[in-house]
ZADOSE-478431 format. One record per atom (N, C-alpha, C): residue number from 0; x negated, y, z negated; atom name. Coordinates in steps of 0.02 Angstrom, whole numbers, plus 50000, padded with zeros to 5 digits. Layout:
<sites>
+-----+-------+-------+-------+------+
! pos !    c1 !    c2 !    c3 ! site !
+-----+-------+-------+-------+------+
! NUM !     X !     Y !     Z !   CA !
...
+-----+-------+-------+-------+------+
</sites>
This chain:
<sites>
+-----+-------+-------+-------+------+
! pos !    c1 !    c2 !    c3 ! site !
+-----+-------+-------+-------+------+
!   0 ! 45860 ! 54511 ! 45422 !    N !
!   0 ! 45790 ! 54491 ! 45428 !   CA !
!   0 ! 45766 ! 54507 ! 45498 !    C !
!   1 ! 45694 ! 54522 ! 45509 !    N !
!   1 ! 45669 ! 54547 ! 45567 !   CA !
!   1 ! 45594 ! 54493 ! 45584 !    C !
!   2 ! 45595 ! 54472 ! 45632 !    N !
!   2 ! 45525 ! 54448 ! 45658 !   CA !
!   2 ! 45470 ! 54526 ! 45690 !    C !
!   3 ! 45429 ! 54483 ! 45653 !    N !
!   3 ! 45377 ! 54552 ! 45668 !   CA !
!   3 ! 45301 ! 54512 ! 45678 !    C !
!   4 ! 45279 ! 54546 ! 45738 !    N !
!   4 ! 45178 ! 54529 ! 45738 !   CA !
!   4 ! 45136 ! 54588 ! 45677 !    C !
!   5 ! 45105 ! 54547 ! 45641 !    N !
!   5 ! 45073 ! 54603 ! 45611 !   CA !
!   5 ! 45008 ! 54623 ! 45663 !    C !
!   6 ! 45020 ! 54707 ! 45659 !    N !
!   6 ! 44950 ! 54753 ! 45704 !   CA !
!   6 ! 44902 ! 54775 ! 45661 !    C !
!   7 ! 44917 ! 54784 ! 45590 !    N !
!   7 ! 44853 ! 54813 ! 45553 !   CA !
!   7 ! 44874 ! 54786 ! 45482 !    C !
!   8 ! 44811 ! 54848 ! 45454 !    N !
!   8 ! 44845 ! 54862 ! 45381 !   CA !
!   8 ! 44866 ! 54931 ! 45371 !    C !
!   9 ! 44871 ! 54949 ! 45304 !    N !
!   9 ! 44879 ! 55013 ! 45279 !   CA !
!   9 ! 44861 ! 55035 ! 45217 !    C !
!  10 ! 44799 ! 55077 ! 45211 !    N !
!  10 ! 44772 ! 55079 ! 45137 !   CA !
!  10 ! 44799 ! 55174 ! 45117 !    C !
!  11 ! 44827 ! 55141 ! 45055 !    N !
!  11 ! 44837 ! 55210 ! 45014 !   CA !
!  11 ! 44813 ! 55206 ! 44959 !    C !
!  12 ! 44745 ! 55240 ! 44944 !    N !
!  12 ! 44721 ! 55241 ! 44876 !   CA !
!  12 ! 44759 ! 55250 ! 44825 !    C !
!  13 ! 44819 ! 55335 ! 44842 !    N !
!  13 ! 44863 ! 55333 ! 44816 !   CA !
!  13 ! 44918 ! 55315 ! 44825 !    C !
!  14 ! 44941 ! 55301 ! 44773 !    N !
!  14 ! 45021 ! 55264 ! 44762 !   CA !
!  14 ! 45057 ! 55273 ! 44705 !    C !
!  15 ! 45116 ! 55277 ! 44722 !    N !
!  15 ! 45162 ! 55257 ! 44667 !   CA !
!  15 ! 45144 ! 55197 ! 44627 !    C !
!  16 ! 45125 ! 55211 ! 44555 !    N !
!  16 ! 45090 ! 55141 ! 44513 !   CA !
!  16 ! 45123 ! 55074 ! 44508 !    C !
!  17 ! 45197 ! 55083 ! 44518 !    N !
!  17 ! 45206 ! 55018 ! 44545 !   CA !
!  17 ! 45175 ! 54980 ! 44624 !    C !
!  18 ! 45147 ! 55020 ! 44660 !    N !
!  18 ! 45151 ! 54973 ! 44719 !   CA !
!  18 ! 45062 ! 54954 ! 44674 !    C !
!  19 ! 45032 ! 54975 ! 44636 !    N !
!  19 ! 44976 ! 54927 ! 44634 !   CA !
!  19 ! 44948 ! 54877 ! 44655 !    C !
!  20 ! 44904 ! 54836 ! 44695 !    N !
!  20 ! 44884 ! 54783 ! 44683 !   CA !
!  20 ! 44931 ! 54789 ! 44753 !    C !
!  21 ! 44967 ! 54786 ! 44784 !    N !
!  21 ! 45031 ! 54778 ! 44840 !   CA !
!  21 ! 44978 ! 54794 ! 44908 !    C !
!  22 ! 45004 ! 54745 ! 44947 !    N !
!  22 ! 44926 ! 54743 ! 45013 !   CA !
!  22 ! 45005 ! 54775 ! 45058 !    C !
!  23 ! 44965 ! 54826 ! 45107 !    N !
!  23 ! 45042 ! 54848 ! 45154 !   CA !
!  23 ! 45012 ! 54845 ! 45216 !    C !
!  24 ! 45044 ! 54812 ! 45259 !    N !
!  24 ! 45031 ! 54789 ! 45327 !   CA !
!  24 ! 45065 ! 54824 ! 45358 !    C !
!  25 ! 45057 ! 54837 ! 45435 !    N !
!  25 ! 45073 ! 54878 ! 45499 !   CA !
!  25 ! 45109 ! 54843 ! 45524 !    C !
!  26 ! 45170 ! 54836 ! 45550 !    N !
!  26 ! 45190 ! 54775 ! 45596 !   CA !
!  26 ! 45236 ! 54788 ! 45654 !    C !
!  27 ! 45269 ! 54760 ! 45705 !    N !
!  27 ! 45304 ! 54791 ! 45751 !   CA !
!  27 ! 45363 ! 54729 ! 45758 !    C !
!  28 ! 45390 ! 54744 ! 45770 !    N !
!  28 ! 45488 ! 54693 ! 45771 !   CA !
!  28 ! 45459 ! 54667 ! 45834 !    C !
!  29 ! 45485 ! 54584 ! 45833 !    N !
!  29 ! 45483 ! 54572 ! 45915 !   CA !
!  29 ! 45545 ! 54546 ! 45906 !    C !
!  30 ! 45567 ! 54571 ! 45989 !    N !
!  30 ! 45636 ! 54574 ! 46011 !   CA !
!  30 ! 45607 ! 54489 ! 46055 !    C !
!  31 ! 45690 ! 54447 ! 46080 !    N !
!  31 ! 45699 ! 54406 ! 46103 !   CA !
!  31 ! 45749 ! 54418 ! 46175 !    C !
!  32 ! 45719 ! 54431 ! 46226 !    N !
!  32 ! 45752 ! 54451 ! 46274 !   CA !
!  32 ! 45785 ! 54401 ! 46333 !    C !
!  33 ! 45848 ! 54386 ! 46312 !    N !
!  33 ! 45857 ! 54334 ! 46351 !   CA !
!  33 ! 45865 ! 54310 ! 46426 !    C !
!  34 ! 45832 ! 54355 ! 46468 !    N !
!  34 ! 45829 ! 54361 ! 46529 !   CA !
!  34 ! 45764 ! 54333 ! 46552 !    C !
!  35 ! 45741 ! 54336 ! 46494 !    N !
!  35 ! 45656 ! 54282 ! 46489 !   CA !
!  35 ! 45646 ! 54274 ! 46402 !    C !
!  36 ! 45680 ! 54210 ! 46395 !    N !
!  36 ! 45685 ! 54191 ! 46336 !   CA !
!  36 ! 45620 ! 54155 ! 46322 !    C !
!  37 ! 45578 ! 54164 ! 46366 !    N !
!  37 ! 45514 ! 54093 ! 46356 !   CA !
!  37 ! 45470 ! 54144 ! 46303 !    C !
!  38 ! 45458 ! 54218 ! 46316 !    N !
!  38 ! 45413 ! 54253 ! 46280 !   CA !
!  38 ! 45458 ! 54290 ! 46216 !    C !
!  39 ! 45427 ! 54350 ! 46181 !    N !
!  39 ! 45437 ! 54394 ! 46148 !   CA !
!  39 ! 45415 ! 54460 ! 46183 !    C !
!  40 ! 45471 ! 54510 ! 46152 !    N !
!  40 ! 45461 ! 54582 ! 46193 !   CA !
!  40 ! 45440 ! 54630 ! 46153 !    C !
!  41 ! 45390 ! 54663 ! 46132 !    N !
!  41 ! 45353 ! 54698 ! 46076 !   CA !
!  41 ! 45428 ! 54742 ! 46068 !    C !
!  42 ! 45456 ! 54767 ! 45996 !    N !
!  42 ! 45482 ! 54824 ! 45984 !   CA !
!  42 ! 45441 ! 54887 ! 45990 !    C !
!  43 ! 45487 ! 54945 ! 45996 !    N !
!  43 ! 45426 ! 55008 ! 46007 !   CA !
!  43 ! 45436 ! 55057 ! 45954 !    C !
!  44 ! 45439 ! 55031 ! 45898 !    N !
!  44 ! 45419 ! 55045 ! 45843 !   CA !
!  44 ! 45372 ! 55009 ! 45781 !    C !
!  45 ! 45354 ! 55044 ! 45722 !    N !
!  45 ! 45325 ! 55012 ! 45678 !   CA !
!  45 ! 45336 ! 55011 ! 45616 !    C !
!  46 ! 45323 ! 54957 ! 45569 !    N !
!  46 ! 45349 ! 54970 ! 45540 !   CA !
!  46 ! 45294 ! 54950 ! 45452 !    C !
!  47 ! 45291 ! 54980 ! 45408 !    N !
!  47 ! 45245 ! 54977 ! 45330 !   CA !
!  47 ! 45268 ! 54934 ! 45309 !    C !
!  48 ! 45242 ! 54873 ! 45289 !    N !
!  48 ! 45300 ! 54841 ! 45244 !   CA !
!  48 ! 45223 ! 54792 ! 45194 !    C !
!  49 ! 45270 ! 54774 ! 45111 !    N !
!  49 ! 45221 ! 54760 ! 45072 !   CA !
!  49 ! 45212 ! 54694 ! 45090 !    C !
!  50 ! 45152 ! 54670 ! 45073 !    N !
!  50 ! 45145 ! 54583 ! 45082 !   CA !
!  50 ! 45107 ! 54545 ! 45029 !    C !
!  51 ! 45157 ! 54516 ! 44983 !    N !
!  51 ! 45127 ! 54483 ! 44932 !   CA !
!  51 ! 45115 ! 54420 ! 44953 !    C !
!  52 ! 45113 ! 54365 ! 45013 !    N !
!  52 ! 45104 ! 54314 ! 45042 !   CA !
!  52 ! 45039 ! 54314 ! 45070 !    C !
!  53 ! 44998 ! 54333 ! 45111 !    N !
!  53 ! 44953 ! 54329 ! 45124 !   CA !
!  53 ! 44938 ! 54331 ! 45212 !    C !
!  54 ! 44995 ! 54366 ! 45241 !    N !
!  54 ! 45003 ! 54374 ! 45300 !   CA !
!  54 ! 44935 ! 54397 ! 45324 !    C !
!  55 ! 44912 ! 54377 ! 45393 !    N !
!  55 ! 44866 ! 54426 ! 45434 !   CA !
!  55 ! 44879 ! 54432 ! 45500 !    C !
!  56 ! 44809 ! 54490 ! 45528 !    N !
!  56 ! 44832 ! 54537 ! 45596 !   CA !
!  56 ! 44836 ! 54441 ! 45645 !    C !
!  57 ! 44900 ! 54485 ! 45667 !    N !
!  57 ! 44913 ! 54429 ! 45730 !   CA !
!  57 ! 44956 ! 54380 ! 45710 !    C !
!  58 ! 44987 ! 54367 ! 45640 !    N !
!  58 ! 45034 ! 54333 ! 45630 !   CA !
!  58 ! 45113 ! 54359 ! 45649 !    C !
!  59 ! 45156 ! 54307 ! 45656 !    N !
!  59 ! 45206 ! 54304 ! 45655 !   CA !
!  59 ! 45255 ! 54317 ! 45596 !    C !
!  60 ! 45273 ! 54370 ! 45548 !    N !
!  60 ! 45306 ! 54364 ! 45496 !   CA !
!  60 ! 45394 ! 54385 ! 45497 !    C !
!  61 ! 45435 ! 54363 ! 45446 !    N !
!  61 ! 45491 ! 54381 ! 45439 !   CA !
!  61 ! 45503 ! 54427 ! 45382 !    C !
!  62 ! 45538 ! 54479 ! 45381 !    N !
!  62 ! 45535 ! 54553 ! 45339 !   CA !
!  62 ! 45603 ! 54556 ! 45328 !    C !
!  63 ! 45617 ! 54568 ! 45266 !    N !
!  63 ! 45675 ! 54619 ! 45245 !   CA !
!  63 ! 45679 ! 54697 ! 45237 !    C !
!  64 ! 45728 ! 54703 ! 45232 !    N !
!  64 ! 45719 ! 54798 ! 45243 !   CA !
!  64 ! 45773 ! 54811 ! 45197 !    C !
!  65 ! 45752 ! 54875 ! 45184 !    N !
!  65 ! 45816 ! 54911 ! 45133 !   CA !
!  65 ! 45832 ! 54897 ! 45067 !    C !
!  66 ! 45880 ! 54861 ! 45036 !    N !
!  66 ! 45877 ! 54847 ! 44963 !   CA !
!  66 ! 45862 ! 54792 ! 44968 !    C !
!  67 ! 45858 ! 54751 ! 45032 !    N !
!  67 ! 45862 ! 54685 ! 45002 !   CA !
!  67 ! 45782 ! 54670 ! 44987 !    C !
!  68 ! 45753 ! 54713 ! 45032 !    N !
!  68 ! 45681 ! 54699 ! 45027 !   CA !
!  68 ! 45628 ! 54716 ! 44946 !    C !
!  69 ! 45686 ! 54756 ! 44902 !    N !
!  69 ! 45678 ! 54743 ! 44848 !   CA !
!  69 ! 45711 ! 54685 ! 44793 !    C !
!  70 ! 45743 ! 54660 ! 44822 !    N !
!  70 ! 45746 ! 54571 ! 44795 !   CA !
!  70 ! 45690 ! 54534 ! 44801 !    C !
!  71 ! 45647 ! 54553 ! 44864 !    N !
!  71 ! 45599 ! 54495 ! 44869 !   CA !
!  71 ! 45532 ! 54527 ! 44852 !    C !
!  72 ! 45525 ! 54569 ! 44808 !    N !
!  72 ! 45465 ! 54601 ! 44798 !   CA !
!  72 ! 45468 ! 54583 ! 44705 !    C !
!  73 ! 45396 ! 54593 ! 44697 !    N !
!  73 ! 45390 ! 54574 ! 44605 !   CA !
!  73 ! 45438 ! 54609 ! 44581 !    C !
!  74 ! 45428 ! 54664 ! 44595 !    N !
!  74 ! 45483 ! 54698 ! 44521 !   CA !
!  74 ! 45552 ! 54738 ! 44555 !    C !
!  75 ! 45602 ! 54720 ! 44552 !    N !
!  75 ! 45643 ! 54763 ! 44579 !   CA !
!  75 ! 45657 ! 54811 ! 44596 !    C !
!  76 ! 45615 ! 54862 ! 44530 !    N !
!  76 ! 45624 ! 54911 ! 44520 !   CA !
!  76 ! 45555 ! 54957 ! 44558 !    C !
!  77 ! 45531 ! 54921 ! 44600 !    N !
!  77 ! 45481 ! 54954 ! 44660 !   CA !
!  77 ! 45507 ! 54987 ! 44722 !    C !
!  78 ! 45478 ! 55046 ! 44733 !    N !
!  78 ! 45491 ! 55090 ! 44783 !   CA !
!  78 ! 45475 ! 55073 ! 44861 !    C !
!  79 ! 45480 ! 55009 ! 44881 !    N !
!  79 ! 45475 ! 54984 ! 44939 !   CA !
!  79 ! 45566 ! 54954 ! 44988 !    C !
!  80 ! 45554 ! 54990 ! 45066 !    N !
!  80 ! 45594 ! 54982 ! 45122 !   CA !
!  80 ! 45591 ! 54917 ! 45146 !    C !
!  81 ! 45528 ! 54886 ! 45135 !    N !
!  81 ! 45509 ! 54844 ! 45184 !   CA !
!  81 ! 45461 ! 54799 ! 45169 !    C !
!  82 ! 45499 ! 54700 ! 45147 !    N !
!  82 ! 45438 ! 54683 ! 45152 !   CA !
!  82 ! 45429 ! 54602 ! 45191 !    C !
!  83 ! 45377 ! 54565 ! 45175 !    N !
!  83 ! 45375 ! 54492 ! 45211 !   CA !
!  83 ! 45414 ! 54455 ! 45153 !    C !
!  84 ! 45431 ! 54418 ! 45181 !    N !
!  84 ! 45465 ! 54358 ! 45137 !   CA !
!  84 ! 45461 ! 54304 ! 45177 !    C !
!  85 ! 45416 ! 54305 ! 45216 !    N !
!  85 ! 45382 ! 54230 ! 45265 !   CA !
!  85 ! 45323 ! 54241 ! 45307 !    C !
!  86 ! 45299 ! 54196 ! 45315 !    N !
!  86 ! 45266 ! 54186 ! 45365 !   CA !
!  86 ! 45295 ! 54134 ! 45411 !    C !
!  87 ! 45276 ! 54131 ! 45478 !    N !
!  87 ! 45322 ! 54090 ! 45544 !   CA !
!  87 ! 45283 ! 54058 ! 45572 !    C !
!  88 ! 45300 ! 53994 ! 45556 !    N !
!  88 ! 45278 ! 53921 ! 45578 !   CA !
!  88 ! 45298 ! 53917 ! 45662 !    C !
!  89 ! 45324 ! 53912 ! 45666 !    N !
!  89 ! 45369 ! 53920 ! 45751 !   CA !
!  89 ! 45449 ! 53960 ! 45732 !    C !
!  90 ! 45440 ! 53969 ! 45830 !    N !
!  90 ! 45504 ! 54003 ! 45840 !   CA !
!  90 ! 45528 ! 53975 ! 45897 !    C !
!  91 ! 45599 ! 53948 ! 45900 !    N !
!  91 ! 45615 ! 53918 ! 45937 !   CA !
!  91 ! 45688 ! 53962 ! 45976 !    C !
!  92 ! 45683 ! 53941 ! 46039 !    N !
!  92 ! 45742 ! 54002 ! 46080 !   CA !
!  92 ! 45780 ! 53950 ! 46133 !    C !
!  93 ! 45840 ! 53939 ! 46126 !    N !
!  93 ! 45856 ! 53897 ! 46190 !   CA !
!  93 ! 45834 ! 53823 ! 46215 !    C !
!  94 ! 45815 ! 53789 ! 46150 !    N !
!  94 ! 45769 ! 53728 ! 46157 !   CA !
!  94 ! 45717 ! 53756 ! 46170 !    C !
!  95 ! 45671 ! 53795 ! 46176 !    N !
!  95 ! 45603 ! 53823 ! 46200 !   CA !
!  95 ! 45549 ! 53841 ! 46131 !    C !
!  96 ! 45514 ! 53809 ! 46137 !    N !
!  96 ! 45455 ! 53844 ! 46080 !   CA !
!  96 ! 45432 ! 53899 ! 46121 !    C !
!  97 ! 45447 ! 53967 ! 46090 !    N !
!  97 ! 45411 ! 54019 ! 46112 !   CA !
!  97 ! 45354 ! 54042 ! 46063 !    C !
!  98 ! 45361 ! 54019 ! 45994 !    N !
!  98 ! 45280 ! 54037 ! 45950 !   CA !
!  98 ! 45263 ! 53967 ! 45918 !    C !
!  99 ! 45197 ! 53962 ! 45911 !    N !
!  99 ! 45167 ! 53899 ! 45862 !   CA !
!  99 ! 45118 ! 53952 ! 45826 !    C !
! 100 ! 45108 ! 53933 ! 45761 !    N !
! 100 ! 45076 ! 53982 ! 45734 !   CA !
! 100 ! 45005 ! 53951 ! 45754 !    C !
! 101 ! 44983 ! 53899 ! 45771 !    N !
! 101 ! 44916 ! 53850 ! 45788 !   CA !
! 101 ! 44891 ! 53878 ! 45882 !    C !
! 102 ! 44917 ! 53924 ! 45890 !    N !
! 102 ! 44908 ! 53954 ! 45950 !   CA !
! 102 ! 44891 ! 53991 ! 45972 !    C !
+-----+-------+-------+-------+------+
</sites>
């Protein structure tokens, strides 16, 4: 599982007919750097992933990738790498709240 800020969306008119109806968000991994554990360190990559939860830009979400991320999607048998399977209430590092989602 990966913590990620969502940065956008992503619209594809076309699609593979299973992803129908499937909202796909932009998002970037944040790393936890423990040399300053108080913040988050943007990853420098990005990454598509589907969101049947209702995530938005500027949230905090948790993502699966790979097969597993087709466990947590409607139909198994969907052509998706990558998706949410949370949204993040807080994140806590070292006794430290480093996210509140009320923030």
């Amino acid at each position: 599982m990966i913590l990620a800020r969502v940065e956008g969306a992503v619209v594809a008119s076309k699609k593979n007919a299973k992803m129908t109806g499937s909202k796909l968000l932009l998002v970037r991994p944040l790393l936890v750097d423990l040399a300053q554990p108080g913040q988050f360190k943007p990853g420098t990559n990005t990454i598509v992933t589907v969101d049947d939860l209702g995530a938005g830009e500027g949230e905090v979400v948790l993502i699966a990738q790979g097969s597993s991320a087709r466990l947590g999607a409607k139909d198994k048998d969907t052509p998706i790498d990558a998706v949410v399977i949370g949204i993040v209430d807080t994140v806590d590092v070292q006794k430290q709240l480093i996210y509140h989602a009320n923030d």
